[in-house]
N, C-alpha and C positions, 0 to 999 in steps of 0.2 A: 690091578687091571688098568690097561691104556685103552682100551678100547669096549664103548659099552653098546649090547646088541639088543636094540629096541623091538616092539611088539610086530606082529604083522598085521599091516594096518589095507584091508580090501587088496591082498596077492602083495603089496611093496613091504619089504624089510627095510629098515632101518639099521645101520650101523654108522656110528659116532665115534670117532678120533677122541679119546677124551686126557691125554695129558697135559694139561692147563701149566705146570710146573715147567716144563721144557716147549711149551708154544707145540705143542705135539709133533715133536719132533720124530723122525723114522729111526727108533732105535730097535736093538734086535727085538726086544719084548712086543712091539706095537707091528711091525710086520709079521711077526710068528702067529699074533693071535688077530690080526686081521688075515693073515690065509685058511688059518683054520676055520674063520665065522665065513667067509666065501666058499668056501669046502663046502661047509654044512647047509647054506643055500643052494649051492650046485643041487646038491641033494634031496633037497626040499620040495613037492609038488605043490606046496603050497607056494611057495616064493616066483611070482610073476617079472619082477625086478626089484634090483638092489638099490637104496639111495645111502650114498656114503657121503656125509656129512661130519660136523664139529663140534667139541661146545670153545666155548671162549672168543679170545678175538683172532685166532690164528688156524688156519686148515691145518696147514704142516707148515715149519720152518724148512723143509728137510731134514735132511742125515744128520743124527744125532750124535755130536761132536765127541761126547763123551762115553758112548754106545752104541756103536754105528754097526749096521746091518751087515754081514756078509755079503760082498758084491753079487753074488750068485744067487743068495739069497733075498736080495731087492728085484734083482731080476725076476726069478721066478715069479714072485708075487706081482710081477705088471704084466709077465703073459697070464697068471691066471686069470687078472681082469680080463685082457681080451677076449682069452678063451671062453669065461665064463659060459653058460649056455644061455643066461639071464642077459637082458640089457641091465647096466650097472650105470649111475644117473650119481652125478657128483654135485650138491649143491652147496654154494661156498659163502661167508657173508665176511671174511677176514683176511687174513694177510694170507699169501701162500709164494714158497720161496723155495729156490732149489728144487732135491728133489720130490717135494712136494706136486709140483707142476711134472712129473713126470707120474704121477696117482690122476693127475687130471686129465692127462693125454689118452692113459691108459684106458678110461672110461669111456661111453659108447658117449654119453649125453651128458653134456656139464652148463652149469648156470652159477651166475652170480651175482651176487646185490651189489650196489655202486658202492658201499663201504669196503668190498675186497682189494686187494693189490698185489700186482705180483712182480717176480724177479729172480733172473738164473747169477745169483752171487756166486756159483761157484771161481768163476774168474777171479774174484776177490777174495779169494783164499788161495787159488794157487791152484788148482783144480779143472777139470774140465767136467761140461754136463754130458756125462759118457754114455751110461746106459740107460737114463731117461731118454735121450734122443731115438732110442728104439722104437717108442710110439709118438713121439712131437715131432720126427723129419717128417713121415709119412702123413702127419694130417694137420702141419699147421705150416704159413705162409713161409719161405726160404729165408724172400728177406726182411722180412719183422727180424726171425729167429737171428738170423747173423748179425742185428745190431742190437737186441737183446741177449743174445750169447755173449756178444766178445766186451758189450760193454759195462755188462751187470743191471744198468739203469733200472728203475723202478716203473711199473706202468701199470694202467689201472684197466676198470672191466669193461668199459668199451673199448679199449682199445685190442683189451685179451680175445672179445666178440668178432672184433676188424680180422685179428690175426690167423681166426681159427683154433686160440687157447683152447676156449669157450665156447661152447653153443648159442648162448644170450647172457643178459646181461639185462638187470633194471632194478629198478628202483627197492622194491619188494621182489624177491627170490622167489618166493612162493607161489605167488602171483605168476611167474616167466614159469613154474615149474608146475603148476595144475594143469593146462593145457599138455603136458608132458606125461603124465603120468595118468592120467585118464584115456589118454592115446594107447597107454604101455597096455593098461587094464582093458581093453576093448579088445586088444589082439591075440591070435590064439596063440599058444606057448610054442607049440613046433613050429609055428611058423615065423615066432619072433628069434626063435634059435638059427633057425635055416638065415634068415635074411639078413642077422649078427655075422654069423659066417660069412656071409657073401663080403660086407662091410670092411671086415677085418681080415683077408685075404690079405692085402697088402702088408699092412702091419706085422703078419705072422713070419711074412715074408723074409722081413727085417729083421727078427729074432731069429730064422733059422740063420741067415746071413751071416750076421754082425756082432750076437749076443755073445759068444766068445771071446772073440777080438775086443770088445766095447768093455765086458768085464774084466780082460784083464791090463787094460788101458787103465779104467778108474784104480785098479789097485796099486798100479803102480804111481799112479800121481800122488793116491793118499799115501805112497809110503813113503814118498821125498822127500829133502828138504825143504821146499819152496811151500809145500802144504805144509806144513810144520808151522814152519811160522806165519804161514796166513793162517792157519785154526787157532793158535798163539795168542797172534795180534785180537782174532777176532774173539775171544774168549777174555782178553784183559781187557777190550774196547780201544784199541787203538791202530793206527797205522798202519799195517805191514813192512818192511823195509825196503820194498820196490816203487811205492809211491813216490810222483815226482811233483 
């Protein structure tokens, strides 16, 4: 199991990233059975909203180098966040990379404690961040994203809060996330479905767009050569042979 699905705790589910061995990496196993635990929330009248969380020191590294998701099948699973009928609430306290930040977009509400960090390394493999930008164009700053896209850099949770990553950001997560989730539990269910809708209009927008075009962008870069050896390099810990 990569993914473990906590109790319901007053209407909020919990569900937990839990591959600690691979920094929870998005391989096919942990997307497959994270759509199916959001399936069965969809489903659930007990479930008021989702909080998707971690254990270890890592959210996601991303796409899992050595088990990587069907592109279509990554996709799928970031419209089912939006669609969800639930607000889905991402709370983060470690590293998140790749397309992991494209699970954070996809969330309605996200928060993170000042030990997280984030970064679209994809550039640094050789790759572009194709079909996570399906939900990051539409809701987060242009140009943050264009000097975080192109130049991989690393950046932390006030700065992801400046950008729009992020909803907040402090010290204590839980702390920035009570106030949230006591809000979520006050509201009546049809009406937090109807006002998600309204929210994610735009966003949907994008997938009916682009998510073709975008998915089969990313596969053709992971089929090159230039991904090749930036997944290489980055699997031996070294270089890539473009660096200058």
């Amino acid at each position: 199991m990569t993914l473990i699905g906590g109790g319901l705790e007053r209407g909020v589910r919990t569900l937990s990233l839990d591959s600690p061995d691979n920094r929870n990496a998005l391989s096919a196993a942990l997307v497959g059975e994270l759509a199916d635990a959001l399936a069965d929330c969809a489903k659930d009248p007990g479930v008021r909203a989702v909080l998707l969380t971690h254990t270890g020191n890592t959210f996601s590294a991303g796409a899992d180098l050595r088990d990587p998701p069907p592109p279509d099948a990554f996709v799928a699973l970031l419209r089912q966040i939006v669609e969800l009928p639930r607000p889905v609430v991402a709370r983060v306290t470690g590293h998140v990379r790749a397309g992991g930040l494209g699970l954070l977009a996809a969330c309605d509400i996200a928060a993170a404690a000042h030990t997280a960090s984030f970064a679209f390394t994809e550039v640094r493999i050789g790759v572009a961040p194709a079909v996570i930008s399906l939900p990051l164009l539409p809701r987060t700053d242009p140009r943050a994203l264009a000097r975080f896209y192109l130049t991989g850099e690393r950046f932390d949770a006030t700065e992801a809060a400046r950008t729009g990553l992020v909803t907040a950001a402090g010290e204590d997560v839980d702390a920035v996330l009570a106030p949230v989730l006591d809000g979520l539990r006050r509201s009546a269910p049809e009406a937090l479905a109807e006002t998600k809708r309204l929210l994610t209009a735009r966003v949907l927008e994008s997938f009916d767009r682009d998510a073709a075009d975008l998915t089969a962008l990313s596969a053709r870069l992971f089929s090159a050569p230039q991904a090749r050896e930036g997944m290489t390099a980055f699997l031996e810990r070294r270089d890539p042979s473009w660096v200058v």
